[in-house]
VMD Tcl script that draws the C-alpha trace (Angstrom):
set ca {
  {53.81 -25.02 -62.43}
  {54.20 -28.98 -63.31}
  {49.74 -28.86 -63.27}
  {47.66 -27.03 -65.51}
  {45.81 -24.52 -64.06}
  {43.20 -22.15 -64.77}
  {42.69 -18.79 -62.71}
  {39.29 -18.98 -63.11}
  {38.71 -21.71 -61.60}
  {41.59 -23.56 -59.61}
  {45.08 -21.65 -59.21}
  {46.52 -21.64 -55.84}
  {49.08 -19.68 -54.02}
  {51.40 -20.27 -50.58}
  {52.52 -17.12 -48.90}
  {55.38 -17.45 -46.47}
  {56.34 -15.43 -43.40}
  {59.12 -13.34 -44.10}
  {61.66 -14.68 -42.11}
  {64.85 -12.92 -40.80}
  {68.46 -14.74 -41.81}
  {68.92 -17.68 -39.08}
  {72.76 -16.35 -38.83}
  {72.34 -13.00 -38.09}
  {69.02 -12.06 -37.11}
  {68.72 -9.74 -39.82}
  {64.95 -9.50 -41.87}
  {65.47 -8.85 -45.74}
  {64.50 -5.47 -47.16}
  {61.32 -4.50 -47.96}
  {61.31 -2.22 -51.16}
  {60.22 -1.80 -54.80}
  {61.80 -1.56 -58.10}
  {64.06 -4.46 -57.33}
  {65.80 -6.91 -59.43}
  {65.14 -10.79 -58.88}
  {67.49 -13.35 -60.53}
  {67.25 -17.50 -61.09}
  {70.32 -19.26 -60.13}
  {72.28 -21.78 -61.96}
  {70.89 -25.23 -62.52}
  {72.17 -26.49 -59.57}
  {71.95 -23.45 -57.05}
  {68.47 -23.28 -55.13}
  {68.66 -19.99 -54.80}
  {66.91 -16.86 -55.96}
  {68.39 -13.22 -55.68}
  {67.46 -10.19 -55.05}
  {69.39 -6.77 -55.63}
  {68.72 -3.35 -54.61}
  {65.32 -1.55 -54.88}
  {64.13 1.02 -52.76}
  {61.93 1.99 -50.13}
  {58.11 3.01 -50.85}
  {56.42 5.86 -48.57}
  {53.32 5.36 -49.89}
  {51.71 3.78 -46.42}
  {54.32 4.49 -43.82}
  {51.58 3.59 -40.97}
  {51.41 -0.03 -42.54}
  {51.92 -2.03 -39.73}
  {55.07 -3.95 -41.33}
  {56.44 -0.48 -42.75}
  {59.91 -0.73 -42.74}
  {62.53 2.20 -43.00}
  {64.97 1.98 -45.33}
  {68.23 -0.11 -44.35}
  {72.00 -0.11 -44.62}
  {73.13 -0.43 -48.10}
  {75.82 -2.47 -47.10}
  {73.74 -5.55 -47.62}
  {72.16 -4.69 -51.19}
  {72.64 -8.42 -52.31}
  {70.46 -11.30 -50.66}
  {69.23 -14.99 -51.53}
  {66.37 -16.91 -50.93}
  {66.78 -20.53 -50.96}
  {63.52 -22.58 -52.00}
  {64.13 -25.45 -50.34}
  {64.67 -24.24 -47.06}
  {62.97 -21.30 -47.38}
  {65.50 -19.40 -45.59}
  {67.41 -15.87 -46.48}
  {70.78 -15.09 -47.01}
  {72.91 -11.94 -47.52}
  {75.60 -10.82 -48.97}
  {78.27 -8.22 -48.72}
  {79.13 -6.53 -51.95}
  {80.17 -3.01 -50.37}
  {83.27 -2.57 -52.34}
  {81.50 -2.88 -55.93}
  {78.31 -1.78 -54.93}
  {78.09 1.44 -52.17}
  {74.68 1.85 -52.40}
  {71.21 -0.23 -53.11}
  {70.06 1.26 -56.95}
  {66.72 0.75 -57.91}
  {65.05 1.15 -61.36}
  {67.72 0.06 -63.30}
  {68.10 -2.94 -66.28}
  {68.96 -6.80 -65.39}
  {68.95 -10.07 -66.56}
  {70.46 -13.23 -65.14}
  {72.62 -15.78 -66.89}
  {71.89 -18.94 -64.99}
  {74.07 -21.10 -67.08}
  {77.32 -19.02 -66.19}
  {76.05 -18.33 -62.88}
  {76.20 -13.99 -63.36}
  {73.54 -11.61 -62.78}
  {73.67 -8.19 -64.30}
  {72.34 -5.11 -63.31}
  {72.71 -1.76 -65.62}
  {72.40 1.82 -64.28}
  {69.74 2.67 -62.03}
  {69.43 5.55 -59.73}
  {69.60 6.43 -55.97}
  {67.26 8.17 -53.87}
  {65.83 9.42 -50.08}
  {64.81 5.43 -49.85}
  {67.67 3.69 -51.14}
  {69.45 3.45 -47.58}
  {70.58 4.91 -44.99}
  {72.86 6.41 -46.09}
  {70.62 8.23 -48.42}
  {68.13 9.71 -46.01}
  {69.42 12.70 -46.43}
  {68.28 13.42 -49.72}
  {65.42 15.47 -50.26}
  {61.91 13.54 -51.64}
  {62.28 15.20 -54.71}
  {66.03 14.20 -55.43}
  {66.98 11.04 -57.62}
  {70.48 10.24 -59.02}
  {71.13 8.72 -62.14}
  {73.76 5.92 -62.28}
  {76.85 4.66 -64.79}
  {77.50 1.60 -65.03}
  {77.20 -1.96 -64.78}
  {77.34 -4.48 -61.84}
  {78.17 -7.93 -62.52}
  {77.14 -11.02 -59.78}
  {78.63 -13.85 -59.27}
  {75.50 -15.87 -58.25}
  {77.83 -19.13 -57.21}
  {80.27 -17.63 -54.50}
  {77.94 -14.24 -53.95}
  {80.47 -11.50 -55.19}
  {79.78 -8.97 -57.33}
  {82.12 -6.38 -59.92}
  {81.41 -3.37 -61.82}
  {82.69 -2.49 -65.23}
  {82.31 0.73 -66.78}
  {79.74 0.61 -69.50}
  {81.28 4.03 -71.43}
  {80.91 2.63 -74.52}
  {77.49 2.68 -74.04}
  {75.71 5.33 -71.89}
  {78.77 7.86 -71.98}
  {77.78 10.77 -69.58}
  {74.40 9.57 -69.88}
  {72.94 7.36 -67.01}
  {69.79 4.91 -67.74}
  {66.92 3.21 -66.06}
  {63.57 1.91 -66.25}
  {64.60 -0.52 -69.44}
  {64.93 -3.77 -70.01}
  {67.56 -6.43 -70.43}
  {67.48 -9.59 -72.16}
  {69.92 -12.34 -71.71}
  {70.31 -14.97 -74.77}
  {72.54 -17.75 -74.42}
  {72.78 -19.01 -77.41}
  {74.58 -16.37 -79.91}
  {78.15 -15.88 -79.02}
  {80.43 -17.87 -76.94}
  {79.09 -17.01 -73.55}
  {75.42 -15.33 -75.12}
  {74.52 -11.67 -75.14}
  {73.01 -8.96 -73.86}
  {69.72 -7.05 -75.26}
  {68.85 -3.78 -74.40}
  {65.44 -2.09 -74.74}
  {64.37 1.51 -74.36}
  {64.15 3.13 -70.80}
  {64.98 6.88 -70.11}
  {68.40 8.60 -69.88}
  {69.32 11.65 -67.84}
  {72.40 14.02 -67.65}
  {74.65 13.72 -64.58}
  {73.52 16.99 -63.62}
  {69.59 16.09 -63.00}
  {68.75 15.15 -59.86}
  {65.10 16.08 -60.74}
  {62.34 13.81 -58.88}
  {60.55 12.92 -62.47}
  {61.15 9.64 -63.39}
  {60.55 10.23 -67.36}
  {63.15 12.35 -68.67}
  {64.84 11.08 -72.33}
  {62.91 8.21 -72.90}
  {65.64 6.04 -75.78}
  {64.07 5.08 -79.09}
  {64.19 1.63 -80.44}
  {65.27 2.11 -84.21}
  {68.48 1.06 -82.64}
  {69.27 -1.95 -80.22}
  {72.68 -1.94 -78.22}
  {73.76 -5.47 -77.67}
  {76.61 -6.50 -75.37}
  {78.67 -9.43 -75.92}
  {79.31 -11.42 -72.04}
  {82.55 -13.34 -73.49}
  {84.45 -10.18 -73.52}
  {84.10 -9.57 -69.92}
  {86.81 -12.12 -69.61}
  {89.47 -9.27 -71.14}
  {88.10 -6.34 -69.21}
  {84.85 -4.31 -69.19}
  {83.42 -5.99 -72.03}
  {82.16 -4.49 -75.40}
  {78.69 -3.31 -76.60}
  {78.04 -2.85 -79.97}
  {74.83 -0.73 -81.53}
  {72.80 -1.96 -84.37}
  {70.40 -0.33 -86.42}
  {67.06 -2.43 -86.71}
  {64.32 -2.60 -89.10}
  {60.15 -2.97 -89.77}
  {57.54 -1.80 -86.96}
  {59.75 -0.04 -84.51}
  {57.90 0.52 -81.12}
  {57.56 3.75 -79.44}
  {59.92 4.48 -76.72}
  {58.70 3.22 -73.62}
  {59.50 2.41 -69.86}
  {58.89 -0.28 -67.23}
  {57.65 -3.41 -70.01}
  {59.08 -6.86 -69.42}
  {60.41 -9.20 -72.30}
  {60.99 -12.85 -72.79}
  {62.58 -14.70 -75.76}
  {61.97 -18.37 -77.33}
  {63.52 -20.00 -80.21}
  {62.01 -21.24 -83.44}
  {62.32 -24.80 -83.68}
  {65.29 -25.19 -86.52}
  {67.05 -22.24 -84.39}
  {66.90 -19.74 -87.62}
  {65.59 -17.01 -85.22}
  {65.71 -16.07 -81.52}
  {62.17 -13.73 -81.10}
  {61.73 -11.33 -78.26}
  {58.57 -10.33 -76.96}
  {58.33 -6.67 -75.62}
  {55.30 -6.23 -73.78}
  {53.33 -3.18 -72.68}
  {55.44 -0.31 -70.88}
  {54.07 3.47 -70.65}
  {55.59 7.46 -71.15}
  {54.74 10.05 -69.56}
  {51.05 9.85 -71.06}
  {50.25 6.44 -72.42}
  {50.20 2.97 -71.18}
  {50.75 0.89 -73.99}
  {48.85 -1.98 -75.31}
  {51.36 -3.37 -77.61}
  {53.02 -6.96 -77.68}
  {55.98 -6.46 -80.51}
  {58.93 -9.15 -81.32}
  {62.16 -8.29 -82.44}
  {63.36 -11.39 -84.03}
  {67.27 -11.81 -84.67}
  {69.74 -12.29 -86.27}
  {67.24 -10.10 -88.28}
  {66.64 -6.85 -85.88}
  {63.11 -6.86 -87.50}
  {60.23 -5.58 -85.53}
  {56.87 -7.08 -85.61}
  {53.70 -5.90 -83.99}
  {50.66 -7.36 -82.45}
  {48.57 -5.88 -79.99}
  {46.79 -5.63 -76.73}
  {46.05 -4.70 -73.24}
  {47.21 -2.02 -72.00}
  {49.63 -2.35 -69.14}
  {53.26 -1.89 -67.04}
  {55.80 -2.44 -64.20}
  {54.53 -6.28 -64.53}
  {57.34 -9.16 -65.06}
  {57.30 -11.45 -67.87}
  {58.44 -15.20 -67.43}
  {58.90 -17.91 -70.10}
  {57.03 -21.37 -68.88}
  {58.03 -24.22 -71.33}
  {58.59 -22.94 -74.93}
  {55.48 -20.66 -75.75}
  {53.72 -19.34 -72.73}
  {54.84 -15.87 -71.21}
  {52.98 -15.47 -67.63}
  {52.96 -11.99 -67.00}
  {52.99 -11.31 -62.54}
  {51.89 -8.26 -61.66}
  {51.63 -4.39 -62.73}
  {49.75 -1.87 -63.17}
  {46.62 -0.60 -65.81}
  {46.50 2.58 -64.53}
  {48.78 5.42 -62.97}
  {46.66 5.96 -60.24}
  {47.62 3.00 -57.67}
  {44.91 3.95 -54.99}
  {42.43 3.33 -58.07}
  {41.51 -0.39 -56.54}
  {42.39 -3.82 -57.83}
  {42.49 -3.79 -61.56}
  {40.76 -6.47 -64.39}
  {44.10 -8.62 -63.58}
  {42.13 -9.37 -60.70}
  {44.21 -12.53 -59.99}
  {48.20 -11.11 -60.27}
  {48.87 -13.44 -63.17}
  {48.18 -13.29 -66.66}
  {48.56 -16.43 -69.70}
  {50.01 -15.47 -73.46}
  {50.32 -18.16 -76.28}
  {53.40 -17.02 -77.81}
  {52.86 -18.93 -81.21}
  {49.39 -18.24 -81.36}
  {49.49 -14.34 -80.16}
  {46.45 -15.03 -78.02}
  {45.28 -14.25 -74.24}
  {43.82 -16.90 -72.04}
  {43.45 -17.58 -68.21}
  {44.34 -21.28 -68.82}
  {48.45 -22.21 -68.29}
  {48.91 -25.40 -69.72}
  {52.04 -27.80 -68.09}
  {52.03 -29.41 -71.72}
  {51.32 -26.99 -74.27}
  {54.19 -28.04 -76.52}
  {57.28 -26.88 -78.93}
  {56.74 -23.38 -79.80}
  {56.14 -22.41 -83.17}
  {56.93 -19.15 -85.48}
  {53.58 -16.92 -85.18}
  {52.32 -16.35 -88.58}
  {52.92 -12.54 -88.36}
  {56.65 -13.11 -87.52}
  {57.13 -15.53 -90.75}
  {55.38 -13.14 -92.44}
  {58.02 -10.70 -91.83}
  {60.96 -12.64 -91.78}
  {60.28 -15.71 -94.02}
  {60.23 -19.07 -93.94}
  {57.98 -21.04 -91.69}
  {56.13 -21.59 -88.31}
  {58.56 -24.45 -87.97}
  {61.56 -21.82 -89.26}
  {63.56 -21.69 -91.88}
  {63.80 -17.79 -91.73}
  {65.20 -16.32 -95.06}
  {66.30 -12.73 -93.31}
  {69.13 -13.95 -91.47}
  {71.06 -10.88 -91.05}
  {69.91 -7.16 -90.41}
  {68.14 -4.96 -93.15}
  {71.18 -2.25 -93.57}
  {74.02 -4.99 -92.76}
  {75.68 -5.65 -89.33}
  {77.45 -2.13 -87.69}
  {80.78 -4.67 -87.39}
  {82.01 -7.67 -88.51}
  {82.67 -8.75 -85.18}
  {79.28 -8.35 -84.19}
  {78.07 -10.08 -87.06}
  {80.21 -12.99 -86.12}
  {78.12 -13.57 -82.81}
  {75.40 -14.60 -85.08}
  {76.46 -16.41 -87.84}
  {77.70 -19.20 -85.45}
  {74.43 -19.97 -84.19}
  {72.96 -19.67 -87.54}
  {75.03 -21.62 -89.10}
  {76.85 -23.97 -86.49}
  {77.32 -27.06 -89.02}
  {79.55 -26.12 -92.13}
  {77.94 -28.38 -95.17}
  {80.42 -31.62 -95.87}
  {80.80 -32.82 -99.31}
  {79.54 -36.40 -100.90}
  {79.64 -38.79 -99.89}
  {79.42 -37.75 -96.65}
  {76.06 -36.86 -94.54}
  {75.44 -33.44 -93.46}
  {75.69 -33.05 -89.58}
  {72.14 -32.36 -88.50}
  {71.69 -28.75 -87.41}
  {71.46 -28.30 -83.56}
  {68.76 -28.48 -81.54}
  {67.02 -25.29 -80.81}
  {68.36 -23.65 -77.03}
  {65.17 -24.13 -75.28}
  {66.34 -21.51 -72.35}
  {63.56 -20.16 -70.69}
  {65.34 -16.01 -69.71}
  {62.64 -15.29 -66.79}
  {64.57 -12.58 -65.17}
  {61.95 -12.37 -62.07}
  {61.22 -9.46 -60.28}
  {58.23 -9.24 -57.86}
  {55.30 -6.78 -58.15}
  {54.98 -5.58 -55.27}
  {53.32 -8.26 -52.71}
  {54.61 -11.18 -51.08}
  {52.03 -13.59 -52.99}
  {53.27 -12.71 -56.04}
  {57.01 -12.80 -54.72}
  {56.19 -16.52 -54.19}
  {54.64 -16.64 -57.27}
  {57.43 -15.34 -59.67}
  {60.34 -17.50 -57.12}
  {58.85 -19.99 -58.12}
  {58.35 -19.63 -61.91}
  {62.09 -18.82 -61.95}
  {63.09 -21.80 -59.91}
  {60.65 -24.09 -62.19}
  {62.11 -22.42 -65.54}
  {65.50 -22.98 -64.29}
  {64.94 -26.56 -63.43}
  {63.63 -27.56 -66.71}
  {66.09 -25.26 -68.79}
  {68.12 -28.33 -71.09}
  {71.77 -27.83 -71.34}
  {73.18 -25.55 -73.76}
  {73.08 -26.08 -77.44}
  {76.63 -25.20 -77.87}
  {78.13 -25.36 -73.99}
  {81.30 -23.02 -73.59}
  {83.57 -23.29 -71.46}
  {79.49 -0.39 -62.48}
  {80.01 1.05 -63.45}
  {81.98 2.40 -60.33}
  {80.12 2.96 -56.93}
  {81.87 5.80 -55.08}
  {82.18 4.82 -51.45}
  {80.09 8.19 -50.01}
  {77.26 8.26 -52.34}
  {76.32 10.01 -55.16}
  {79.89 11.59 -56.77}
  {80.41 9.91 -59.78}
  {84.45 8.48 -59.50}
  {86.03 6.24 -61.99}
  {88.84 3.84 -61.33}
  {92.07 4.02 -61.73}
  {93.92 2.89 -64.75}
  {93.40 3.47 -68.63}
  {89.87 2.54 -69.34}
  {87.05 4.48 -67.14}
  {84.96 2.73 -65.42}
  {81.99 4.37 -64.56}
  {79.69 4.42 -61.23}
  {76.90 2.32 -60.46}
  {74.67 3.40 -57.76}
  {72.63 0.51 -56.64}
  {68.64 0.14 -58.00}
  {66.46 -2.36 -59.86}
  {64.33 -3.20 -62.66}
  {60.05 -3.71 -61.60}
  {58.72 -4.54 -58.42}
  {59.82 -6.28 -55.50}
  {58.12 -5.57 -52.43}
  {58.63 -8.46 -50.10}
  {56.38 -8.23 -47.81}
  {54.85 -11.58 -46.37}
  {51.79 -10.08 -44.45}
  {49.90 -8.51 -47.79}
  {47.27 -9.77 -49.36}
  {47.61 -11.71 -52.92}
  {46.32 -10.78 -56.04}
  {46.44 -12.71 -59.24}
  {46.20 -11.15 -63.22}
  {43.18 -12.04 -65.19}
  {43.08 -11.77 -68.77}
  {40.27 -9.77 -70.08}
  {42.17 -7.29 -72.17}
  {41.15 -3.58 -73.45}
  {42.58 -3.14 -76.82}
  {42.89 0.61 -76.72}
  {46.28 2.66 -75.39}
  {44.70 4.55 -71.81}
  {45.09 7.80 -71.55}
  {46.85 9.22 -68.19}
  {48.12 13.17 -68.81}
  {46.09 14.12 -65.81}
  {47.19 11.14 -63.69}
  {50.18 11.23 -60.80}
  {53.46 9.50 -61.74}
  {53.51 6.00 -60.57}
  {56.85 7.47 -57.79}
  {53.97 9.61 -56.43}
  {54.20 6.66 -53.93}
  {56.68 8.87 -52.50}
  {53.86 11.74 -52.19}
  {56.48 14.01 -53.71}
  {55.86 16.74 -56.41}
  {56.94 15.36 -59.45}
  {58.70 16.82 -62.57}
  {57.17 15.48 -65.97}
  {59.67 16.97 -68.21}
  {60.47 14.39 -71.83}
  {63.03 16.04 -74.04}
  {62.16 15.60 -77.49}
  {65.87 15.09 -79.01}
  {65.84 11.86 -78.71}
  {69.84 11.97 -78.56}
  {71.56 8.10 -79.80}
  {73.67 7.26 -76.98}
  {77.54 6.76 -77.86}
  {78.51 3.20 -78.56}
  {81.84 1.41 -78.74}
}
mol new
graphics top color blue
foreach p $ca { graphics top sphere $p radius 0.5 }
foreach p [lrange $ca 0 end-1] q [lrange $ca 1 end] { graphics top cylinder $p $q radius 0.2 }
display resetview
C-alpha cells in the first residue's frame, strides 16, 4: 500500500500457506464471521477472535471441523509470518461469532460486543442442533500487548437483550482514552435460540456511545444520544470508517452498505459528530465486506457480498477490493499512495456548516447532549485551547488526529486475509501520535447459561463470535472488488439467508417494535 495501484491494470496479491504455531503444532482456525484487530504501533501483530465454522463445502479438501474454544484468541505476526495463540478461557468460554468490535491500537485493547454461539463455534458446541444460535451479553475486552482478555457487563446497554451483526467504531480522539460508536445490528431475547439471523434489527435515530476511560473504575459507562437529519434504515453486516476534518471541528463516519431481511443496501451515509447529524449519499449495493481507512480519504472496501445467494458466481467486485474518495464521494479502481489531506465533502458542510477545510458551526447535537458528562467528551476536542487575552497569542488549535480505525476482518479467503493484514498493519504504521496523548459480558464456563458475577454490579455473559468474515484459509483462490456500482437497492425476499451456508432451515422472523434498548 506505499504504490499506487490500479485493479485494472496492476494490483498484486501474496497468499501464504497457512502455517501451524512453531510451539505447539497447532494450525489456526478456519471460520467466518470473525473479528480481526491492528496492534499497537509497535506490536507486529494482527488478531483474530472467535468466528465460527462454515458447512457450506464440508468435502473441501482443507475443511476443517470446528476446534476447542479454549484457544478463541490468536496472532499473526507480519514479519515472521508465524501464528500465535492465546488462552483466554476464564473470560471467554466459548469462540462467539457475529458480534461488534473495534480495536484501539494506541491503548493496545481490542473489543468485542455480544455475538452469539452456535453448532460451529467449538467443540464444545457440537451438540447443538443446525438450527440453534445463542445470543450473547456482554463485552470482552483484549489486552493486545500481554494477550489477556476481560469481560465487563454491558447492562447499561443491551439489558436482557443480546446483539450482533453491528458495527463498532473506535475514535481516539474525544475523551481521555476515545470512545466507542455503535451502529445498528439485530437484538434477540434470551429466550430465542431460533436459527434466523435477522430478528430486531436496532434503528439509528439513536447512537449509544461508550466512553473507554471509565473502564479504569469498573465496567465502564455507555451513554445514548438522540441524533438528527437523514437517519439510515436499520441494517446489518455494513462496515464503517471515520476521518477528521482538517481544523478537527468534526469527526465523520462513513456507514456503508449492510442488508435486512429483504434489501441490500446501496447507501454510503456519515454521521458527523459532535453533531449526531446524518448525511446521505448513495451507491452500490452491498454487505459482510470490511472497510479500511488508507491515508486520510480513501476507504478500501475487502470483500462481501452483492447478492444473498453465495453459489451465484463471482460478483462485479470481480477483484475483492474496492476504492472510495471520501472527500469527493466518488468510486474508482485507482488507490492512490498520495492522494492527500482529506477534506469536508460538500454534502457534509452542507449539513453541518462551515467548510471543506472545517469550521463546522453545529458543534453539538440537534436536541442537546442526553448528559452533561457526555457532552464533556466532546467539548474537549472541540475546543482544546481556551482563548488567552491581549496581548498574548492564541495557542494554535491542534492538529487534526489523523488515526486511520481499520478494524480488519477478512472476507472469507486467504487472499483477501493477506490483503486486509496488511492494510491494518500499513494503517497502523503510518497512524501519527495522538493529538492529545493520555496517559463480557460474563462467559459461563459450560456454555450457553447466561451467569453473572459476583458482587454488586452484573456483569453479563459473552459467548464468543465476531463481526464479518474471516475465513483463513491459505489454499483458496483470490478475488479482488471492482468498482462498477448499481445504484439501485436489490431485491432478495425470495433469496436464502446468507447462514444458509449452514444448509439449515432458516427462520426470517423481524419484529416490527423496534424496542430502544435500556441505557445507563
Amino acid at each position: 500500500m506505499s504504490k499506487s495501484w490500479d485493479w485494472k491494470t496492476n494490483i498484486s496479491e501474496t497468499i501464504l500457506q497457512k502455517s501451524e504455531n512453531p510451539q505447539t503444532g497447532t494450525p489456526p482456525p478456519i471460520v467466518i464471521d470473525g473479528a480481526l484487530y491492528s496492534g499497537g504501533p509497535d506490536d507486529d501483530n494482527i488478531y483474530l477472535y472467535g468466528g465460527t465454522t462454515s458447512y457450506w463445502n464440508t468435502s473441501f479438501p482443507d475443511y476443517q471441523s470446528p476446534t476447542s474454544s479454549q484457544y478463541s484468541l490468536w496472532s499473526f505476526n507480519i514479519v515472521t509470518k508465524t501464528w500465535g495463540q492465546f488462552d483466554i478461557l476464564s473470560s471467554s468460554p466459548q469462540r462467539p461469532s457475529g458480534g461488534y468490535w473495534a480495536a484501539a491500537p494506541n491503548l493496545g485493547l481490542a473489543f468485542y460486543l455480544g455475538g452469539m454461539l452456535d453448532h460451529g463455534s467449538s467443540l464444545q458446541t457440537l451438540s447443538l442442533s443446525n438450527t440453534t444460535k445463542f445470543g450473547i451479553l456482554g463485552m470482552l475486552v483484549i489486552n493486545m500487548k500481554d494477550g489477556t482478555a476481560k469481560n465487563v457487563s454491558t447492562a447499561g446497554l443491551t439489558g436482557n437483550n443480546p446483539r450482533s451483526r453491528g458495527n463498532l467504531q473506535y475514535i481516539e480522539r474525544f475523551g481521555d482514552k476515545g470512545i466507542l460508536i455503535s451502529f445498528g445490528g439485530s437484538f434477540r431475547s434470551l429466550s430465542d435460540k431460533g436459527g434466523a439471523v435477522v430478528r430486531t434489527l436496532i434503528p439509528m435515530d439513536a447512537i449509544e456511545v461508550f466512553d473507554v476511560a471509565t473502564l479504569d473504575s469498573g465496567d465502564g459507562t455507555w451513554y445514548k444520544q438522540k441524533t438528527s437529519g437523514e437517519i439510515p434504515q436499520p441494517r446489518i453486516d455494513a462496515c464503517v470508517v471515520a476521518t477528521t476534518a482538517p481544523d478537527n471541528s468534526s469527526t465523520n463516519i462513513y456507514l456503508y452498505g449492510g442488508r435486512n431481511d429483504t434489501v441490500i443496501f446501496d447507501q454510503i451515509y456519515v454521521l458527523s459528530l459532535p453533531s449526531f447529524k446524518w448525511i446521505f449519499e448513495g451507491t452500490s449495493p452491498r454487505f459482510g465486506m470490511t472497510c479500511h481507512l488508507m491515508g486520510e480519504r480513501q476507504l478500501i472496501t475487502v470483500g462481501g457480498y452483492s447478492s444473498m445467494n453465495l453459489t451465484s458466481g463471482c460478483d462485479w467486485e470481480d477483484k475483492g477490493v474496492g476504492v472510495y474518495d471520501l472527500s469527493t464521494l466518488l468510486w474508482g479502481s485507482r488507490f492512490l499512495a498520495d492522494a492527500g489531506d482529506y477534506t469536508v465533502p460538500t454534502p457534509v458542510v452542507s449539513a453541518i456548516g462551515g467548510s471543506i477545510n472545517g469550521s463546522a458551526t453545529m458543534t453539538s447535537p440537534l436536541a442537546g447532549y442526553t448528559k452533561p458528562a457526555f457532552g464533556h467528551l466532546f467539548n474537549k476536542a472541540i475546543n482544546p485551547n481556551p482563548p488567552t487575552p491581549p496581548p498574548q497569542t492564541s495557542t494554535p488549535a491542534a492538529g487534526p488526529n489523523k488515526g486511520a480505525i481499520a478494524g480488519g476482518v477478512v472476507g472469507g479467503i486467504a487472499g483477501l486475509f493477506i490483503i486486509a493484514g496488511a492494510i491494518l498493519f500499513i494503517v497502523r504504521r503510518r497512524r501519527p501520535r495522538p493529538v492529545q496523548p493520555e496517559g463480557p459480558a460474563e462467559l459461563s464456563g459450560s456454555g450457553y447459561p447466561i451467569q453473572e458475577k459476583d458482587g454488586s454490579a452484573p456483569h453479563a455473559e459473552l459467548v464468543a463470535q465476531t463481526g464479518h468474515y474471516a475465513e483463513l484459509d491459505a489454499e483458496r483462490a483470490v478475488e479482488i472488488m471492482g468498482t462498477t456500482h448499481d445504484p439501485k437497492n436489490v431485491d432478495v425476499k425470495d433469496i436464502k439467508d446468507m447462514d444458509d451456508i449452514k444448509e439449515k432451515p432458516e427462520e426470517t422472523e423481524v419484529k416490527e417494535d423496534h424496542k430502544d434498548v435500556p441505557m445507563v
